[in-house]
C-alpha positions in Angstrom: -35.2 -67.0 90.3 -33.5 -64.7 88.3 -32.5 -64.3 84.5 -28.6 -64.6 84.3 -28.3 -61.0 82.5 -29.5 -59.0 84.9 -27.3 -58.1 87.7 -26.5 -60.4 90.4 -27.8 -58.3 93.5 -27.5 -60.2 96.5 -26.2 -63.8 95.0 -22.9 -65.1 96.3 -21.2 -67.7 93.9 -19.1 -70.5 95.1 -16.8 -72.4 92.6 -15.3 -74.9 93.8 -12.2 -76.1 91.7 -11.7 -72.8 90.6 -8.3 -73.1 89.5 -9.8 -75.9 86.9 -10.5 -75.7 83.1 -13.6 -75.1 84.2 -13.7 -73.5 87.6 -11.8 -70.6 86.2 -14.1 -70.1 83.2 -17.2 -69.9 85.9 -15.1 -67.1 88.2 -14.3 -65.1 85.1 -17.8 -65.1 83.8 -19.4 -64.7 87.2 -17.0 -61.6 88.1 -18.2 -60.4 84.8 -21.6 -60.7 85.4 -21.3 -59.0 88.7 -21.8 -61.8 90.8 -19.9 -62.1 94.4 -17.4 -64.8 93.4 -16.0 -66.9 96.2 -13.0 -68.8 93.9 -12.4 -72.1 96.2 -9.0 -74.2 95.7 -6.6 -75.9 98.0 -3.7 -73.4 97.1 -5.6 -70.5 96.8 -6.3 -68.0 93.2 -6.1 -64.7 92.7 -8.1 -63.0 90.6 -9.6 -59.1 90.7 -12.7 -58.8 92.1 -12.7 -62.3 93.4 -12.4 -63.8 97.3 -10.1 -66.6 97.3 -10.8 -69.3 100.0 -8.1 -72.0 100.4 -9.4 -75.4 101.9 -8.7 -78.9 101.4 -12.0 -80.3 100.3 -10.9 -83.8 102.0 -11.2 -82.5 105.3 -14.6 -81.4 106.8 -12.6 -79.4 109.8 -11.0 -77.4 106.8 -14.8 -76.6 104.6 -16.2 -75.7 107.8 -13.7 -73.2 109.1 -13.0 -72.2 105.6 -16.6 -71.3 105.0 -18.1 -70.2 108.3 -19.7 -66.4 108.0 -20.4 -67.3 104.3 -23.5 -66.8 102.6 -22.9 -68.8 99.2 -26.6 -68.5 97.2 -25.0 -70.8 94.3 -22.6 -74.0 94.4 -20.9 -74.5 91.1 -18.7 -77.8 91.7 -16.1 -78.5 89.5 -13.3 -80.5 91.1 -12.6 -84.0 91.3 -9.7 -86.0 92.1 -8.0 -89.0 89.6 -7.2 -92.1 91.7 -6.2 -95.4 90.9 -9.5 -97.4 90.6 -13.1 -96.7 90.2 -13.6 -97.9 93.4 -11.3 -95.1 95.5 -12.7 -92.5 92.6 -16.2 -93.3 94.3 -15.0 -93.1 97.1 -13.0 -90.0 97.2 -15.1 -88.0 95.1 -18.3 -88.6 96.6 -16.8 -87.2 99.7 -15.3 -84.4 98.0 -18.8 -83.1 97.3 -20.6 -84.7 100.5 -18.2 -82.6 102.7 -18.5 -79.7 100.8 -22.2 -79.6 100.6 -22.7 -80.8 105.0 -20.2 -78.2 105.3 -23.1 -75.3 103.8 -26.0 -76.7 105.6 -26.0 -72.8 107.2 -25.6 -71.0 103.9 -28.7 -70.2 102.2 -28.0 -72.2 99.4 -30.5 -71.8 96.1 -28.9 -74.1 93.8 -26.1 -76.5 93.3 -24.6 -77.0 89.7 -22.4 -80.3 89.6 -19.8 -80.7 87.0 -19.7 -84.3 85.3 -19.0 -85.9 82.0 -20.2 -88.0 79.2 -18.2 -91.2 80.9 -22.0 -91.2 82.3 -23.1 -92.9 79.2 -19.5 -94.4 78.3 -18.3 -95.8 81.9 -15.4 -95.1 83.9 -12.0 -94.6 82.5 -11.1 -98.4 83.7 -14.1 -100.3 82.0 -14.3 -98.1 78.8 -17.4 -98.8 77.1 -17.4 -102.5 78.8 -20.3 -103.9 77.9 -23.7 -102.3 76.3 -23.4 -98.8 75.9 -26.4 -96.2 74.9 -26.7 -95.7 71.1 -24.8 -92.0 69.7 -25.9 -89.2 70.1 -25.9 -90.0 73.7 -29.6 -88.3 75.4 -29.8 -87.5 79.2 -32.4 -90.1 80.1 -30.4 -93.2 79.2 -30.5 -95.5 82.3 -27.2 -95.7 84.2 -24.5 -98.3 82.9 -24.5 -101.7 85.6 -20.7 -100.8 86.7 -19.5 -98.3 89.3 -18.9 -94.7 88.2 -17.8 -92.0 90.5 -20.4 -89.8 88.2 -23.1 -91.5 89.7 -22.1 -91.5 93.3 -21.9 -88.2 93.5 -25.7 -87.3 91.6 -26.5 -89.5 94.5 -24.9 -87.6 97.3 -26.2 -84.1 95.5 -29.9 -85.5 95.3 -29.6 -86.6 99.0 -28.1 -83.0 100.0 -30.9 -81.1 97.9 -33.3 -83.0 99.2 -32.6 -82.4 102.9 -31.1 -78.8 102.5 -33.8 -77.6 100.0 -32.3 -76.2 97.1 -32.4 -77.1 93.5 -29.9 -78.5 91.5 -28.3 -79.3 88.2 -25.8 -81.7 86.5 -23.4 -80.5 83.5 -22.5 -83.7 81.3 -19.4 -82.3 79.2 -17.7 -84.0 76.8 -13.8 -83.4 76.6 -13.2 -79.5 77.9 -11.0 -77.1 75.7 -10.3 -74.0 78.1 -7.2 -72.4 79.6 -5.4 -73.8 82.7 -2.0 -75.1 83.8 -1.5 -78.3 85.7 -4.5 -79.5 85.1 -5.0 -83.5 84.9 -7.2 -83.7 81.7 -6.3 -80.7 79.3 -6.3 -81.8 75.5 -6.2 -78.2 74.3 -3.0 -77.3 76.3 -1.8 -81.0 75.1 -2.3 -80.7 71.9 -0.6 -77.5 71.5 2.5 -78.3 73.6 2.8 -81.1 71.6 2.2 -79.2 68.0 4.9 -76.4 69.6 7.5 -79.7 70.3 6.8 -81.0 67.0 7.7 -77.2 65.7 10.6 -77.1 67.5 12.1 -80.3 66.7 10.8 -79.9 62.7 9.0 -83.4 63.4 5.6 -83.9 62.0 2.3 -83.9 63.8 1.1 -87.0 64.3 -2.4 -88.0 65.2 -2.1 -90.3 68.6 -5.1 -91.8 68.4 -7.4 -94.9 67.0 -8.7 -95.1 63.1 -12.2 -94.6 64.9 -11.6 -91.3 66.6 -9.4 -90.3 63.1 -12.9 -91.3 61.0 -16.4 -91.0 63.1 -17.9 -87.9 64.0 -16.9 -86.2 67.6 -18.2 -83.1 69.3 -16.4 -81.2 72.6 -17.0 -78.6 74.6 -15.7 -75.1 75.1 -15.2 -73.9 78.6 -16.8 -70.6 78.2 -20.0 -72.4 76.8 -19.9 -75.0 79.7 -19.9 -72.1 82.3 -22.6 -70.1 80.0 -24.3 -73.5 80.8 -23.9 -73.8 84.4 -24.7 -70.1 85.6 -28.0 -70.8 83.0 -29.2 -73.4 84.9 -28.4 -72.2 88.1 -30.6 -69.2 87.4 -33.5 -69.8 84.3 -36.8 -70.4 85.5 -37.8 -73.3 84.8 -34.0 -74.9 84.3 -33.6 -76.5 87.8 -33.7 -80.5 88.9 -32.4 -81.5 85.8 -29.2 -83.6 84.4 -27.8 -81.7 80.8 -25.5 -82.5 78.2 -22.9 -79.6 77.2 -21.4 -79.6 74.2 -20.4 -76.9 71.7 -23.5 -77.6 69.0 -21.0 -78.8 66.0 -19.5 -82.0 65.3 -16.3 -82.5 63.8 -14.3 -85.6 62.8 -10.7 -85.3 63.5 -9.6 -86.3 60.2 -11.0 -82.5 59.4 -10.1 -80.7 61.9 -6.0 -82.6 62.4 -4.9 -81.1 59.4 -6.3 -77.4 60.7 -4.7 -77.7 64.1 -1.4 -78.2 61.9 -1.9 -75.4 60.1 -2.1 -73.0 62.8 0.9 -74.2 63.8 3.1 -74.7 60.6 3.3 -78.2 61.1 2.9 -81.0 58.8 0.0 -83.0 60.0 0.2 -86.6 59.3 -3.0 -88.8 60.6 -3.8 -92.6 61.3 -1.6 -94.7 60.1 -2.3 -98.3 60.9 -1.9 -98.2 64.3 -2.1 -95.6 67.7 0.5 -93.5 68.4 0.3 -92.7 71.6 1.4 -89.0 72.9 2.8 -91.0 75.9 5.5 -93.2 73.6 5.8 -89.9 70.8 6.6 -87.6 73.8 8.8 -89.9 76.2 11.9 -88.4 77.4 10.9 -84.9 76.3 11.2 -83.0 79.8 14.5 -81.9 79.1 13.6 -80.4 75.5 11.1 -78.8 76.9 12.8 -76.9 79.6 15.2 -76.0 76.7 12.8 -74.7 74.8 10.9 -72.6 77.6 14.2 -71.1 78.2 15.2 -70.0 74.8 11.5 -68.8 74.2 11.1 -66.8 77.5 8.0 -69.6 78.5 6.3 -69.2 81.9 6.1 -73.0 83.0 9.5 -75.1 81.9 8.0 -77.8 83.9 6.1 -80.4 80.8 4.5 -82.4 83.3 2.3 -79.2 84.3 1.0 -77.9 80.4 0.6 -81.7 79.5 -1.8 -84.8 80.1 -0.8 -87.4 77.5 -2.3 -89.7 79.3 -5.3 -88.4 79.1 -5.5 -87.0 75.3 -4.2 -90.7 74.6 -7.0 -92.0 76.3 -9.7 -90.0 74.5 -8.4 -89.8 71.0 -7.5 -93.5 71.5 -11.4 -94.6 71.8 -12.5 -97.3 69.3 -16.0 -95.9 69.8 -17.6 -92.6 68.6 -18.7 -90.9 70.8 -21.2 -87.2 70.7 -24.0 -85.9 72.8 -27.6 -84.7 72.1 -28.3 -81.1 73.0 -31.8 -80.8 72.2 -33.0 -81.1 75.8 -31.2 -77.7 76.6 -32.2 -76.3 73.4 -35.7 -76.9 74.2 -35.4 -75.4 77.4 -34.2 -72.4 76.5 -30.2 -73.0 76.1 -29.5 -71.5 73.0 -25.3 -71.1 73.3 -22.9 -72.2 71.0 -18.9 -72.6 69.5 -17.3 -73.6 66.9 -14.7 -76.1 68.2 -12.2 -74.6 65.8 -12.4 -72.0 67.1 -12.6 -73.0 70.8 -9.1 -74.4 69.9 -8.0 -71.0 67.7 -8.5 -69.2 70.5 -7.4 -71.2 73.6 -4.6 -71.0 71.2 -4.0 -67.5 70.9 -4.3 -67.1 74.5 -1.9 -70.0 75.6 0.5 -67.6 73.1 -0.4 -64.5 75.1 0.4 -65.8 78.3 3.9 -67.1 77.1 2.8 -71.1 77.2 4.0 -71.7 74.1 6.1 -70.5 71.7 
């Protein structure tokens, strides 16, 4: 085992999803850290310093040509794959990471560090805090909910995997990810900003989508940076291994606060629950066009709304009639000591998104 400072002498990363929120935080950090990055997607990245493999994790042909001659020492999995029911998520994403994992039974894999979420404690996105849910702040050993989560199937498949191919392995419980990546399914940073920049544009007002519970309880999130801090820690601490973590940034916030800040930075008026939900999906209907407008008259690199914005899935967070925030102390304890400010994760996702000509 090594300390994840030093240099990374003879360890081959593999991040698979690389392209994702949180995929591309890992192969930035890794590259910085001197690791051998191996950045897997289906369409391919490019990045300095980084080997791009293209594969279609679906297909167990494609992992195992893909992959053949590689000698990956750590698996950071990142990707999944949205489908209609909880039922085909299982399904699916189970064998996303099953052929993945059969496909490196050659490699001389160390450890495996598997991407979830706190929909471990809160159920999948179809039964939404159906039935008794763990008390807040949620704490890793709560017992799994009695209904089928895609979360669970795949600890399953990666305990089976470690267990015959002999490495350790971790699990990564984040909470909602703010980090930089276009056409990405579940991006609230990116959302909320497109939607600010809109609201800029069109000199509307910025109006909180979500329930009077998300608007008044306390929340937490979790920065992308931190989450691959996170992953690469417990990939390589002593003593860190065989373990299931939460991730979040350390503060809690509750929107109320933090609404009217997100305004600011934008020079919009914020305006916050009112009564009802208002959903990003009904305040942003019919706004393609605009958008493309707008790209074009601001010189924007992706005119195409559908690929900077996940309504659906902003509305489906900020629309929870439950509060919802993670422990940290069992990282903490175990030697985790990294933090952010969630402002400032969203500042500076910010920033960036203006850099690279996202928004305005």
């Amino acid at each position: 085992m090594h300390n994840s400072s030093a240099p990374a002498h003879g360890r081959t990363a593999l991040v698979v999803g690389a392209s994702g929120i949180a995929g591309s935080a890992l192969v930035t950090l890794l590259a910085e850290r001197g690791w051998e990055v191996l950045a897997l997607t289906r369409g391919g990245v490019s990045q300095p310093g980084v080997r791009s493999i293209s594969a279609d994790l679906t297909s167990p042909g494609s992992l195992a040509a893909a992959l053949a001659g590689e000698k990956s020492t750590h698996v950071f999995f990142t990707a999944w794959s949205r489908q209609d029911t909880e039922r085909e998520n299982i399904e699916v994403n189970a064998a996303l990471l099953r052929n993945l994992l059969n496909a490196l039974h050659h490699s001389p894999v160390e450890h495996v560090a598997l991407m979830t979420g706190l929909k471990h404690y809160l159920g999948p996105f179809e039964a939404y805090a159906a039935g008794e849910m763990p008390d807040t702040p949620f704490h890793e050993e709560e017992p799994r909910l009695p209904v089928p989560n895609f979360y669970y199937a795949q600890e399953d498949v990666l305990w089976a995997a470690a267990e015959r191919q002999g490495f350790s392995w971790s699990v990564h419980r984040a909470h909602t990810v703010i980090g930089h990546a276009v056409g990405n399914a579940m991006n609230m940073g990116l959302t909320l900003a497109v939607q600010a920049s809109i609201c800029k544009e069109l000199n509307r007002p910025f109006v909180f989508p979500g329930s009077e519970t998300q608007w008044n309880s306390l929340t937490d999130m979790t920065d992308s940076g931190l989450l691959a801090e996170h992953m690469l820690w417990a990939a390589t601490a002593e003593a860190a291994g065989d373990q299931a973590y939460n991730i979040v940034n350390g503060d809690v916030f509750r929107w109320r606060w933090m609404w009217p800040r997100l305004a600011a930075y934008f020079g919009v008026d914020a305006v916050g629950f009112e009564s009802e939900p208002r959903p990003l999906e009904v305040q942003m209907r019919g706004m393609e066009t605009g958008w493309a407008d707008m790209a074009a008259r601001h010189g924007l690199a992706e005119p195409d709304l559908a690929r900077v914005s996940s309504w659906w899935h902003t509305d489906g967070d900020l629309g929870r009639n439950i509060e919802v925030l993670a422990d940290m102390s069992k990282s903490r304890l175990a030697g985790f000591a990294g933090y952010r400010r969630t402002l400032d994760s969203f500042t500076q996702l910010f920033d960036r998104l203006r850099a690279d000509r996202l928004i305005p």
